[in-house]
C-alpha positions in Angstrom: 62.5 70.6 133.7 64.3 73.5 135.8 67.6 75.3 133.8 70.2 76.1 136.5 70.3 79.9 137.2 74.1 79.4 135.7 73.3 78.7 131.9 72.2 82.2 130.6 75.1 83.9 131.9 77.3 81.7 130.7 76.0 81.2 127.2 76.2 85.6 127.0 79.8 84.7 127.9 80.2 82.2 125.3 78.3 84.4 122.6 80.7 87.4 123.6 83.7 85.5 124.3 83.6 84.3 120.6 83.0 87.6 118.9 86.3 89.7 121.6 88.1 86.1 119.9 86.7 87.4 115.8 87.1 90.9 116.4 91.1 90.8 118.3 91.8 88.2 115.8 91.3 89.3 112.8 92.1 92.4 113.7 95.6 92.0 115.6 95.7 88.3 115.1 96.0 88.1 111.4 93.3 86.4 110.3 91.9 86.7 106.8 89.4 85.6 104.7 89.9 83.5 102.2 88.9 86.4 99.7 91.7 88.6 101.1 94.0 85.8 100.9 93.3 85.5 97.1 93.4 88.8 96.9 96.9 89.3 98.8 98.5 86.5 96.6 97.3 88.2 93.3 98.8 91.5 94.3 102.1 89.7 95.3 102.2 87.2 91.9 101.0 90.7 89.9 104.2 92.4 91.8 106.7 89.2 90.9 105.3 88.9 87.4 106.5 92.6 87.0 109.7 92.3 88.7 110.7 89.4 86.4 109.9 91.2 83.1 111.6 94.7 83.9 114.8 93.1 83.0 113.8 92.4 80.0 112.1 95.2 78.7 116.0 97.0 79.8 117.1 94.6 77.2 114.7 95.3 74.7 115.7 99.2 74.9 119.3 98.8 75.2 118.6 96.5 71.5 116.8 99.2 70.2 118.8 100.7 67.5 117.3 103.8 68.3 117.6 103.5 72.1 119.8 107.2 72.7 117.3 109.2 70.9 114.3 107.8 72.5 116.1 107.7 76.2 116.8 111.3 75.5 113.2 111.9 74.6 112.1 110.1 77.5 114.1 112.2 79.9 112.5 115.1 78.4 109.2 114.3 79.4 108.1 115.5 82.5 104.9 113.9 82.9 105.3 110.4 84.7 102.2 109.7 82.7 103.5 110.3 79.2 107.2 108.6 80.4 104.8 105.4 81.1 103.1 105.9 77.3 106.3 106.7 75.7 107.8 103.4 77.1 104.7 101.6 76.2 104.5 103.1 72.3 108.0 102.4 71.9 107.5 98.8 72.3 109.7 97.7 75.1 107.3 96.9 78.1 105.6 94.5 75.1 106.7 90.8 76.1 107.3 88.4 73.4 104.5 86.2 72.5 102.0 88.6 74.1 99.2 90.6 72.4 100.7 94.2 73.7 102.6 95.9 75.9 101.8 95.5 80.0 101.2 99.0 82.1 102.8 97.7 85.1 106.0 96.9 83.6 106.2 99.7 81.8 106.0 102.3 84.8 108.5 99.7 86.4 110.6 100.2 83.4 110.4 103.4 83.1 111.8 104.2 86.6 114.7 101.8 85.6 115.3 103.8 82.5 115.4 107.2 83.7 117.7 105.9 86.9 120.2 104.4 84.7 120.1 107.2 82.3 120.7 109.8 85.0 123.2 108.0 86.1 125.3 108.4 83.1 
């Protein structure tokens, strides 16, 4: 049996038609994986999860009976670092019914804190 002359170039353009279609379309197209899908809607949930407890962790520091002498001491600090640990060891980025207090909100936080108290 004879193959036309026609099939090998046109299976090359098959073959590289398909990988110009991967490479523009996940790359300009906006493709993804399904592992950077996951991984997109963890960042986002992570992002919302934090959003939604900054509030409260204002609250717990505005119901701290000690709240102007540790915002004071937190204004003193110039170390974004130690801000973040003072918030932590104070207790207010600690949600009720969890084990301890969460890093995210309490950097979160801690930029509310020190806007607010500025702003005062």
């Amino acid at each position: 049996m004879m193959i036309p002359i026609w099939v090998k170039p046109a299976a090359w353009g098959v073959v590289l038609g398909s990988i110009l279609t991967m490479i523009v379309g996940f790359s300009y197209g906006g493709w993804t994986t399904s592992g950077t899908a996951l991984q997109q809607a963890k960042q986002r949930a992570d992002a919302a999860v934090t959003a939604a407890l900054v509030p409260l962790c204002v609250a717990q520091s505005k119901a701290d009976r000690g709240a102007a002498q540790k915002l004071a001491a937190l204004r003193a600090i110039t170390s974004s670092y130690e801000q973040h640990e003072f918030v932590t060891k104070t207790g207010w980025a600690t949600v009720p019914g969890s084990e301890g207090p969460n890093r995210d909100v309490a950097e979160a936080c801690t930029s509310v804190l020190l806007k607010t108290a500025s702003s005062k």
